[in-house]
C-alpha positions as CSV (number, residue, x, y, z in Angstrom):
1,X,0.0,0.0,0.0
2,X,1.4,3.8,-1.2
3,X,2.3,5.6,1.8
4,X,0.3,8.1,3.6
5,X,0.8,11.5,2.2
6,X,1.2,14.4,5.5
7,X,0.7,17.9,5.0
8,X,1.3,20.2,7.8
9,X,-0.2,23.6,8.0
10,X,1.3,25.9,11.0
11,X,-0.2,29.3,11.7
12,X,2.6,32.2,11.9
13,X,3.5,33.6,15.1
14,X,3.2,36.6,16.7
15,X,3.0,40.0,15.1
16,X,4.1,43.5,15.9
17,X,0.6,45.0,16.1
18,X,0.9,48.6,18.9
19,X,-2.5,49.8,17.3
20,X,-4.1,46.5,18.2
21,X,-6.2,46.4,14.9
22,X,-7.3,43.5,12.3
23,X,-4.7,43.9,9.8
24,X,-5.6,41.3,7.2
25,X,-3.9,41.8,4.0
26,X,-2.4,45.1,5.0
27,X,1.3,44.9,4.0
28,X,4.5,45.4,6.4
29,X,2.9,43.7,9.2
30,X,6.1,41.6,10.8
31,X,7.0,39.4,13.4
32,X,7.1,40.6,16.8
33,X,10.7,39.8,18.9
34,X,8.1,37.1,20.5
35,X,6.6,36.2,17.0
36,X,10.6,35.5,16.3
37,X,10.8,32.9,19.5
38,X,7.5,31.5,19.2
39,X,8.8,30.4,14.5
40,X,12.3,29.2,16.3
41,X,9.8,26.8,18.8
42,X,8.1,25.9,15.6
43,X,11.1,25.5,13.7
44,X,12.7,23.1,16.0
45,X,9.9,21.3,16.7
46,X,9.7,20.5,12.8
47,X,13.1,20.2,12.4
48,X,13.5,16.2,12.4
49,X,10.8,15.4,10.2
50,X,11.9,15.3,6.0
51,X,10.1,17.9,4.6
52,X,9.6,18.1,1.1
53,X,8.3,21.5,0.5
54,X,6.8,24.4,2.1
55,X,4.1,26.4,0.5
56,X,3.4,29.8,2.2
57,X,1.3,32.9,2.3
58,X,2.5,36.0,0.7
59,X,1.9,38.3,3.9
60,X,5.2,38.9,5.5
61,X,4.5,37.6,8.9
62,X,4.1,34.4,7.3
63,X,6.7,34.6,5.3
64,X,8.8,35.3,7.9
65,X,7.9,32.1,9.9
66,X,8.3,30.1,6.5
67,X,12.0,30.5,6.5
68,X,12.1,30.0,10.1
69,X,11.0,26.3,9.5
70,X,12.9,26.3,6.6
71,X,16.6,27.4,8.1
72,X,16.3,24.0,10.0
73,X,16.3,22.5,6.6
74,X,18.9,22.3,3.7
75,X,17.4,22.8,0.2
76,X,13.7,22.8,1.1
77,X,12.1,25.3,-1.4
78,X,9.6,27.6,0.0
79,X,6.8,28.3,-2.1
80,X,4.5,31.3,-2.2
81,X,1.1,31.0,-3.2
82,X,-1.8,33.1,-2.7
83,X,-3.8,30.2,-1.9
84,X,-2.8,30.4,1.8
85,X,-3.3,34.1,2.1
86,X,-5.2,35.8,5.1
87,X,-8.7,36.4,5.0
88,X,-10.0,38.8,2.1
89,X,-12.4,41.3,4.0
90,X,-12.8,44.8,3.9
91,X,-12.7,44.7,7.9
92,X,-8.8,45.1,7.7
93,X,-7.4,47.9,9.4
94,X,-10.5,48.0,11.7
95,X,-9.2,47.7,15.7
96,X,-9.9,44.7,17.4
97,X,-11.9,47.1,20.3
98,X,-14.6,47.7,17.7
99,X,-15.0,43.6,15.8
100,X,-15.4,42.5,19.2
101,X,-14.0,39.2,20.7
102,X,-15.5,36.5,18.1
103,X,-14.2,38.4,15.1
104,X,-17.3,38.1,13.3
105,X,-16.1,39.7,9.6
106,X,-18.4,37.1,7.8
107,X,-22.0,36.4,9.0
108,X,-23.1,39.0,7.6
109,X,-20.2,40.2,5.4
110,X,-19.2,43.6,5.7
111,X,-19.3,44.0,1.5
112,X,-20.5,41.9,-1.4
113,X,-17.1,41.7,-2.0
114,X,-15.7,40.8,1.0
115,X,-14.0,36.7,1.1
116,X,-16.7,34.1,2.2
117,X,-16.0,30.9,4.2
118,X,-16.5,28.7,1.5
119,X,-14.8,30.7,-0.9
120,X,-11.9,30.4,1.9
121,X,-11.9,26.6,2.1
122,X,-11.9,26.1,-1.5
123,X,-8.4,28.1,-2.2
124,X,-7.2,26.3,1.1
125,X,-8.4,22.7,-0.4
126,X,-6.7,23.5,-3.8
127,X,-3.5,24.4,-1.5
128,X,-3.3,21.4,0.0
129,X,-4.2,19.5,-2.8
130,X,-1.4,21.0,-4.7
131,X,1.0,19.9,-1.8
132,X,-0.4,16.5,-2.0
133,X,0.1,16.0,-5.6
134,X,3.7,17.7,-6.2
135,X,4.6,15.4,-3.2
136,X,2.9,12.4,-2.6
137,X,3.5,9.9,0.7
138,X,6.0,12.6,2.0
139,X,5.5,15.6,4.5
140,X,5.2,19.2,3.4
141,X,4.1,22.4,5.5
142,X,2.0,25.3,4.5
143,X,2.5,28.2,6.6
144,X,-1.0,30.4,6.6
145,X,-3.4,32.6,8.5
146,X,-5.4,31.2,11.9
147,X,-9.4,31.6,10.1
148,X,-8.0,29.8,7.0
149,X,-6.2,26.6,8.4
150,X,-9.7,26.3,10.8
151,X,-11.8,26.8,7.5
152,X,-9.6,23.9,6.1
153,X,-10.1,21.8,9.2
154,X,-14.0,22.0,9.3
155,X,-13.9,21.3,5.9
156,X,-12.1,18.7,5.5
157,X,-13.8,17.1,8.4
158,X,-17.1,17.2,6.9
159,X,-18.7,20.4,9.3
160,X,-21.0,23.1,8.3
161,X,-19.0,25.6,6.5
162,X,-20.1,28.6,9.1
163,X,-18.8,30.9,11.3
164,X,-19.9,28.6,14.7
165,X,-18.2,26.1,13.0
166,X,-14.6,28.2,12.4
167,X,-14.5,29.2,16.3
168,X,-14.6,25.8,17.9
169,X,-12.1,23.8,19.6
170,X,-8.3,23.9,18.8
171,X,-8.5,26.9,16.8
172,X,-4.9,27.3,15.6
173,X,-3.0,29.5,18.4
174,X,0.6,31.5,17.0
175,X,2.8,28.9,15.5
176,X,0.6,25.6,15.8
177,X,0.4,22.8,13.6
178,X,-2.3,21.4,12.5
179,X,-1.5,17.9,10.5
180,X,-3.6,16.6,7.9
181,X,-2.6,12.9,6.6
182,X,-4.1,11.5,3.8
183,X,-4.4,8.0,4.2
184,X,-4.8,6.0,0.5
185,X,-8.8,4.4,0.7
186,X,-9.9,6.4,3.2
187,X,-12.0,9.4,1.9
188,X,-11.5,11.9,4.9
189,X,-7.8,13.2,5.9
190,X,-7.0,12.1,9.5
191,X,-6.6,15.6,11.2
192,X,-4.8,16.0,14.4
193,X,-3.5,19.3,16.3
194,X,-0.5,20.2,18.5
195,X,-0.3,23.4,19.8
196,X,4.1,24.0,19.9
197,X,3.8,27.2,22.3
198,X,1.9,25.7,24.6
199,X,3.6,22.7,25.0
200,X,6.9,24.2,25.1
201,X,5.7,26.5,27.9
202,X,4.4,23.5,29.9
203,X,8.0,21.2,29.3
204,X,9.7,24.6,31.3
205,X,7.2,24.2,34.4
């Protein structure tokens, strides 16, 4: 039997944010000197498994994590897609005082143009898909936004493609990863979670 194929998809870390406000798409939004400690966690914790790729987000906070994974790894190329980008809403720039705690940017959408969940899942599916294909039965990451990789999760799991849905448990915290491993026959990824800063916090008590 054809080995399982793994796909990893880790949420970037922490981001230098003093105004405190969604920034979406917005460009020149870095990593934070945490954000930095909290990709070097991640890193490490990747770094014994044989990746064959990673596919990221253009945003620069991701990007930035991307080759934090990636210095732990000789000759892994990093791919940019805009398949794993952050949400496309017309929220972004808005402070996080005024969307409130849920972050609610999609029931209802703030514009007819503004990116809906299942338009959200379907460039995430195609992501992963691409991974999957390019390299089958071996591990690659995709470094992305927390609302996409849960969108992909849901998804992929067979859940209602809504915003209860998107805020349940193990929503991806800064610099998780969240595994999908597509088992040959079996029509459904097994999806599991593991949340790196967490963990690493807890080894140091």
């Amino acid at each position: 039997m054809p080995d399982s194929t793994v796909v990893l998809a880790v949420r970037h870390t922490d981001v230098h944010n003093p105004e405190n406000v969604f920034y979406g798409r917005l460009p020149r939004f870095h990593l934070s000197s945490l954000g930095e400690a909290q990709a070097e966690r991640t890193a490490s914790y990747l770094a014994t498994l044989p990746l064959a790729g990673i596919y990221v987000s253009p945003q620069l906070r991701a990007r930035q994590t991307a080759r934090a994974i990636a210095s732990q790894h000789q000759e892994v190329p990093i791919i940019v897609t805009w398949l794993l980008s952050e949400v496309f809403t017309s929220w972004q720039g808005t402070p996080f005082s005024v969307l409130g705690a849920n972050v609610n940017i999609y029931e209802p959408p703030k514009l007819p143009t503004d990116e809906s969940i299942a338009m959200i899942f379907n460039r995430m599916n195609r992501a992963l898909q691409r991974a999957a294909a390019e390299h089958p039965g071996q591990t690659t990451v995709l470094v992305s936004h927390a609302d996409p990789i849960m969108v992909l999760r849901v998804g992929l799991q067979g859940q209602p493609l809504n915003f209860a849905s998107i805020r349940a448990a193990n929503y991806p915290e800064k610099g998780s990863v969240t595994q999908f491993e597509i088992v040959p026959g079996e029509a459904l990824p097994r999806v599991s979670y593991y949340d790196v800063q967490r963990q690493a916090l807890l080894a140091t008590v």
